[in-house]
C-alpha positions as CSV (number, residue, x, y, z in Angstrom):
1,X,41.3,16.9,68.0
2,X,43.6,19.5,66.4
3,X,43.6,22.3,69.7
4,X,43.3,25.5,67.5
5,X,45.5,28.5,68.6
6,X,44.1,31.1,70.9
7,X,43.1,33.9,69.4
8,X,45.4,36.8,69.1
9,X,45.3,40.2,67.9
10,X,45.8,41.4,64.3
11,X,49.6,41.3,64.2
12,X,52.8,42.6,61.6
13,X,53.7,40.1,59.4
14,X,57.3,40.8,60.5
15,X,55.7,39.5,64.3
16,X,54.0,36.9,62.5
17,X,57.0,35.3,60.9
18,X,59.3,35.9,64.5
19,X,56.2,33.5,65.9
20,X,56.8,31.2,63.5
21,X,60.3,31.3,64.0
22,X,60.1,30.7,67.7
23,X,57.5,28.1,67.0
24,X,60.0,26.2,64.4
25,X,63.0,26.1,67.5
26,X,60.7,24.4,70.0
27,X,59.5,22.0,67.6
28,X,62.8,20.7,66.6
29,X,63.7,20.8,70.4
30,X,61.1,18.4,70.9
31,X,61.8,16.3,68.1
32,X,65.6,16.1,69.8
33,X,64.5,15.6,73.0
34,X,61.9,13.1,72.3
35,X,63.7,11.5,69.5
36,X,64.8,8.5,71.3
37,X,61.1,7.6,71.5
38,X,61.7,6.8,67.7
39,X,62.5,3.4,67.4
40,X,65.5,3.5,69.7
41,X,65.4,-0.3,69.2
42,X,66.4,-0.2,65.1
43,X,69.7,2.0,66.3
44,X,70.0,4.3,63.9
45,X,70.2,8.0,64.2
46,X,68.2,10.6,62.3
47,X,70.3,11.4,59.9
48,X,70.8,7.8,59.2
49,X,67.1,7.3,58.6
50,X,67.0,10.5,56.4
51,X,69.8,9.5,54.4
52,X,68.5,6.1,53.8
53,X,64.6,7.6,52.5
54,X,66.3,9.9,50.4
55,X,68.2,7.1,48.9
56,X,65.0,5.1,48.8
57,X,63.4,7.9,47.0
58,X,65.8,8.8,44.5
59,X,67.1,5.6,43.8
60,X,71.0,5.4,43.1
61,X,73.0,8.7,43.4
62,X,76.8,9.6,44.3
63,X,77.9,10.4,47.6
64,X,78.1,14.0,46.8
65,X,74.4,14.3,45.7
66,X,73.5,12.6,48.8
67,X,75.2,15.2,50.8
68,X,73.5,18.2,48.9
69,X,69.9,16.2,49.0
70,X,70.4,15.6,53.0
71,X,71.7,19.1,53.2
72,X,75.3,18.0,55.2
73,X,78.7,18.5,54.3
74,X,80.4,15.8,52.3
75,X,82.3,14.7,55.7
76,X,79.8,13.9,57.1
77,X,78.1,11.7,54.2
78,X,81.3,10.0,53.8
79,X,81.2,8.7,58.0
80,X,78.0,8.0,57.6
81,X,77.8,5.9,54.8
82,X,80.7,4.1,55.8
83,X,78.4,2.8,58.8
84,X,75.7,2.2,56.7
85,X,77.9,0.1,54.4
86,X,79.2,-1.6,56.9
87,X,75.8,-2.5,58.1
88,X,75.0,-3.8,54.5
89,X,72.3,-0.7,54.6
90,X,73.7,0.6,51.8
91,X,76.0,-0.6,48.7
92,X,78.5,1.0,46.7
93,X,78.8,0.2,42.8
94,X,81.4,2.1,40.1
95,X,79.6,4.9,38.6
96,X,79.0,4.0,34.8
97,X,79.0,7.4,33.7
98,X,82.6,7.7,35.5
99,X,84.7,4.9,36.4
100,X,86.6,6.9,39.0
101,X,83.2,7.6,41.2
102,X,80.6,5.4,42.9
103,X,76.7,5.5,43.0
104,X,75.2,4.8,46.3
105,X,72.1,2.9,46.6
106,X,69.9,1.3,49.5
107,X,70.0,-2.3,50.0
108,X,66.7,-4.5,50.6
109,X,68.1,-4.9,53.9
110,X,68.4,-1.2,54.1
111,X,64.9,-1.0,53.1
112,X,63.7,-3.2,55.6
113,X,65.1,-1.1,58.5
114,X,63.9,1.8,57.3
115,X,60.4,0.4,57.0
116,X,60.7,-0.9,60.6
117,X,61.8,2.6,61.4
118,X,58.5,4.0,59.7
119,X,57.0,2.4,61.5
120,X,58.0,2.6,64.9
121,X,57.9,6.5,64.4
122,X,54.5,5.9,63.3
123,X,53.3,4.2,66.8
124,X,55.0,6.7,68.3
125,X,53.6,9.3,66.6
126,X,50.1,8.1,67.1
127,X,50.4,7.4,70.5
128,X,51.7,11.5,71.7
129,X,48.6,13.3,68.8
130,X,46.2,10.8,70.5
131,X,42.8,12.3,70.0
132,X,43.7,14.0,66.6
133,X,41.4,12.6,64.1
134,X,42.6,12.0,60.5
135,X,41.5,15.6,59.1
136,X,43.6,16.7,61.9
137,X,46.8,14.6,60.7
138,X,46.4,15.5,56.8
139,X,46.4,19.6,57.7
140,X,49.2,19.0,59.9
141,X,50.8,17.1,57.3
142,X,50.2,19.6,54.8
143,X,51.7,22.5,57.1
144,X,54.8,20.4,57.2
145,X,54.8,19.5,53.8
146,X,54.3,23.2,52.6
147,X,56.7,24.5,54.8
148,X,59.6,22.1,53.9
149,X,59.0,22.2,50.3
150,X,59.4,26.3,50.8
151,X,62.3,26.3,53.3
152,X,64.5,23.7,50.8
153,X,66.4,24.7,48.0
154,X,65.1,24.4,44.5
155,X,67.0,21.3,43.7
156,X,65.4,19.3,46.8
157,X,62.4,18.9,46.5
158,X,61.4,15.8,46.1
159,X,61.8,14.6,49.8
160,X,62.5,11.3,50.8
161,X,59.7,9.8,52.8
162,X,60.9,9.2,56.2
């Protein structure tokens, strides 16, 4: 079951939004720290799995969208799919509407490991909110959704499902 917070007094929304934010850093801290209960076994990092949803989402897009969608600099795209490629995760293909580019897109076999992914981060998910029912999950969900979907930009919303 969902543990609902204690209750507090009436507070600033100014105080309510410093909670949040101190709420927000220990979660990611915990999905750091607790991130190699994740699927260790599939070896891919984070950013790797993100990168391949997005790709799985959006279909076919150039390096450069990736990077804006994924929210890293272009360097870092650039490494990264170069492991992926060389993994046959992803594949590279001319761009039609430019010769001198290249679309992106995930491979079956990149779709594979992302599913196996999924779904090791789903055990493991299930397994630490033990107890929470489903009603629990889907406003837990929802929180997260509604907070990403305000805290992106504008031209990201469509998240990838990772």
């Amino acid at each position: 079951m969902l543990t609902p917070m204690t209750e507090r007094p009436v507070q600033t929304r100014a105080d309510a939004v410093m909670e949040l934010v101190d709420g927000l850093v220990r979660f990611n801290r915990v999905l750091k720290a607790r991130g190699g209960d994740w699927g260790q076994s599939v070896a891919l990092s984070r950013g790797d799995v993100f990168a391949l949803g997005v790709l799985e989402a959006r279909g076919s897009m150039r390096a450069g969208h990736l990077a804006t969608a994924t929210a890293v600099a272009p360097s870092v795209v650039s490494r990264q799919l170069a492991v992926l490629d060389a993994a046959g995760l992803v594949s590279r293909t001319p761009d039609p509407a430019d010769g001198r580019a290249e679309l992106v897109s995930i491979t079956d076999r990149g779709r594979d490991r992302l599913h196996t992914v999924r779904v090791a981060l789903a055990a493991a998910l299930a397994d630490r909110l033990d107890g929470w029912g489903a009603d629990d999950l889907t406003r837990a969900a929802a929180v997260v959704d509604a907070l990403t979907q305000r805290l992106n930009p504008p031209a990201a919303t469509k998240e990838a499902h990772v």
